[in-house]
N, C-alpha and C positions, 0 to 999 in steps of 0.2 A: 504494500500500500504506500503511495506516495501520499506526503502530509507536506503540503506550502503553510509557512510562517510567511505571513506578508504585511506591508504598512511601509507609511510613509519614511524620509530619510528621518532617525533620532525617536521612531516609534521603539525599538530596543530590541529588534529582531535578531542580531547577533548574542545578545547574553539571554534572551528568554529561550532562543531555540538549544543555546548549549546547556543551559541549566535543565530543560525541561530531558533533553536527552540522556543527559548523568542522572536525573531522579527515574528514567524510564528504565536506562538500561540496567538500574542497581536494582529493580522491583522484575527484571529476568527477562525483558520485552526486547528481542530483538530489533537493534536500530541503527540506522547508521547518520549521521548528520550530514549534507552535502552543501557547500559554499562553493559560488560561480568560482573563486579565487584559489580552492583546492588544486587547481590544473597545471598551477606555476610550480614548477620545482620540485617537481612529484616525480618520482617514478613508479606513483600508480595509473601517472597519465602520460606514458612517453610520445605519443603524438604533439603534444604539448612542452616539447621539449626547445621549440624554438625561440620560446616566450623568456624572458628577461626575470631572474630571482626576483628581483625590486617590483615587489605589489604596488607598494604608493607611486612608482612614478608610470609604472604599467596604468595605474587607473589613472595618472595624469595625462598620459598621450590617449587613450580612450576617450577622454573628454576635449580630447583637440580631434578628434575624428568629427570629421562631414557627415549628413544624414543624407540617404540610411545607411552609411557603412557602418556606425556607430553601432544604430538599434542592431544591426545585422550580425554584427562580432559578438556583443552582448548576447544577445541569444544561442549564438553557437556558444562561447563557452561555459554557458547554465546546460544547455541539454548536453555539452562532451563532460560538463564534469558530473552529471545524473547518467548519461548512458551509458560513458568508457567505466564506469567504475560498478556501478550498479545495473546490470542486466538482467536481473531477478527483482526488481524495485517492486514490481506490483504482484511477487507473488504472496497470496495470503498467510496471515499469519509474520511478517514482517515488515518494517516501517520504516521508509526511505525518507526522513524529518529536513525538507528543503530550508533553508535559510535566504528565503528573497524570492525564489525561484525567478516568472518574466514579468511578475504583476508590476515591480515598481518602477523598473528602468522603461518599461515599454509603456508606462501611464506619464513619465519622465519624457520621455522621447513624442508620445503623443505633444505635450502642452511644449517641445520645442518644433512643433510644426509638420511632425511626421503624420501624413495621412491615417486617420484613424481605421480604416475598413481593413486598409493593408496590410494595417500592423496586427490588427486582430485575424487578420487570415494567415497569417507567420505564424501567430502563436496557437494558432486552434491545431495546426502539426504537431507542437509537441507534447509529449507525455500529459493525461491529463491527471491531477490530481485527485486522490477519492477525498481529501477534504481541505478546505482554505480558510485557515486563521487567520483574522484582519486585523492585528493590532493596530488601534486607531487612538493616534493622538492627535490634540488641538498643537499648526506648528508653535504657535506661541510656545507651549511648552518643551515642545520640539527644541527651538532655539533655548532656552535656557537652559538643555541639557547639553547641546553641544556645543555653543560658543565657550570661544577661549581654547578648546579642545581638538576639535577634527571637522569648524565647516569649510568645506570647498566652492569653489565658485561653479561647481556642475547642479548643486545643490542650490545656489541663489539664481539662477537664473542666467549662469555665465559673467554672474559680476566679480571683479576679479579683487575686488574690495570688500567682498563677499557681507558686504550691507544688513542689517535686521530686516529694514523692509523689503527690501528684494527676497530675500528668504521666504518669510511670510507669505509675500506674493504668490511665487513662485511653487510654495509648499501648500498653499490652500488650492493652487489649481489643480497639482497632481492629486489633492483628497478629493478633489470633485469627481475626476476620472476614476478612481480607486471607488469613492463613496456607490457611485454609478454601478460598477465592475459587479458591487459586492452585492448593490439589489439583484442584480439581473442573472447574476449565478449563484444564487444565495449562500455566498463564504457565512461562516460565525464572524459577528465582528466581537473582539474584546476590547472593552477599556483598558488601552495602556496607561491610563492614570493610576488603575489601582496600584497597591502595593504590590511589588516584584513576584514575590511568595502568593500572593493568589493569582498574576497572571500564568505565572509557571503555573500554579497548579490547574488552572483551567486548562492548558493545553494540556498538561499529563492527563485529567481527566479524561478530555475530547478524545485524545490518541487510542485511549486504554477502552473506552465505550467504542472507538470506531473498530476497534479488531476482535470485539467481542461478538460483535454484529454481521464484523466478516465468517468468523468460526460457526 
């Protein structure tokens, strides 16, 4: 069973999905965690091998990419680092726990002007997931967790002065796209406001009831 963690940039999809996976995998649930950024330096992904150690500046030239070469790379290295490594993803009884998977770079890429039909016909190819957590946070708060820290200007809008209100801007449009995404294929959304420990545990929850239902 594939399971996407998704939401906006600073919704906390990298520490919810690693925590939830360490509380799943200690309670005997097989699982594997997979990050688009797995594929760099791996020799679990030697196709991948022509790609540069340096993640931060690998996602800085990603973000100097033209559309759609941009969305198009993007995608390819979310589905090499789900298929080259994982080719049993959807067999039951095990949980392939995405981190991002294409909801947010491609709702990203929509609001910088990528045709929207097109992008959603890219993505209905790949893998689909049997369930979609929305961590959904307001960016306001979004930004108060990550300034000072790790915002980029792919995240404000391309400003390289990477501004609050361009953030904001920029981050309430991709939740429009996202908010949309999530009526119309109806993911669970979670309050990323709560406290950490109850959103982990909602996801362990949701995972542990989704394979109960597969069995």
């Amino acid at each position: 069973m594939i399971v996407s963690l998704v939401g906006s940039d600073g919704a906390g999809k990298s520490t919810v999905s690693r925590l939830a996976t360490e509380r799943l995998a200690a309670a005997g649930t097989p699982i594997e965690r997979v990050d688009r950024w797995d594929i760099v330096d791996s020799p679990a992904y030697p196709a991948s091998r022509f790609m540069k150690p340096d993640v931060p500046d690998t996602r800085l030239c990603v973000a100097e990419m033209p559309n759609p070469t941009r969305f198009l790379f993007l995608m390819w290295s979310i589905s090499h680092a789900l298929l080259a490594r994982t080719p049993a993803a959807v067999r039951p009884g095990t949980v392939t726990l995405l981190d991002g998977y294409w909801m947010k770079h491609a709702a990203a890429e929509i609001v910088y002007g990528l045709d929207r039909t097109w992008a959603e016909g890219v993505v209905s190819a790949l893998p689909v997931s049997g369930r979609v957590l929305y961590l959904r946070l307001d960016p306001k708060r979004a930004w108060e967790r990550k300034v000072g820290r790790d915002v980029v200007p792919y995240e404000c809008g391309m400003d390289p002065e990477c501004s609050q209100e361009n953030f904001l801007t920029h981050q309430h449009r991709i939740l429009a796209v996202l908010d949309d995404w999530a009526a119309r294929f109806g993911w669970l959304t979670l309050d990323a406001e709560e406290p950490l420990d109850d959103v982990v545990g909602r996801v362990v929850t949701t995972v542990s009831g989704a394979l109960a239902e597969e069995r």
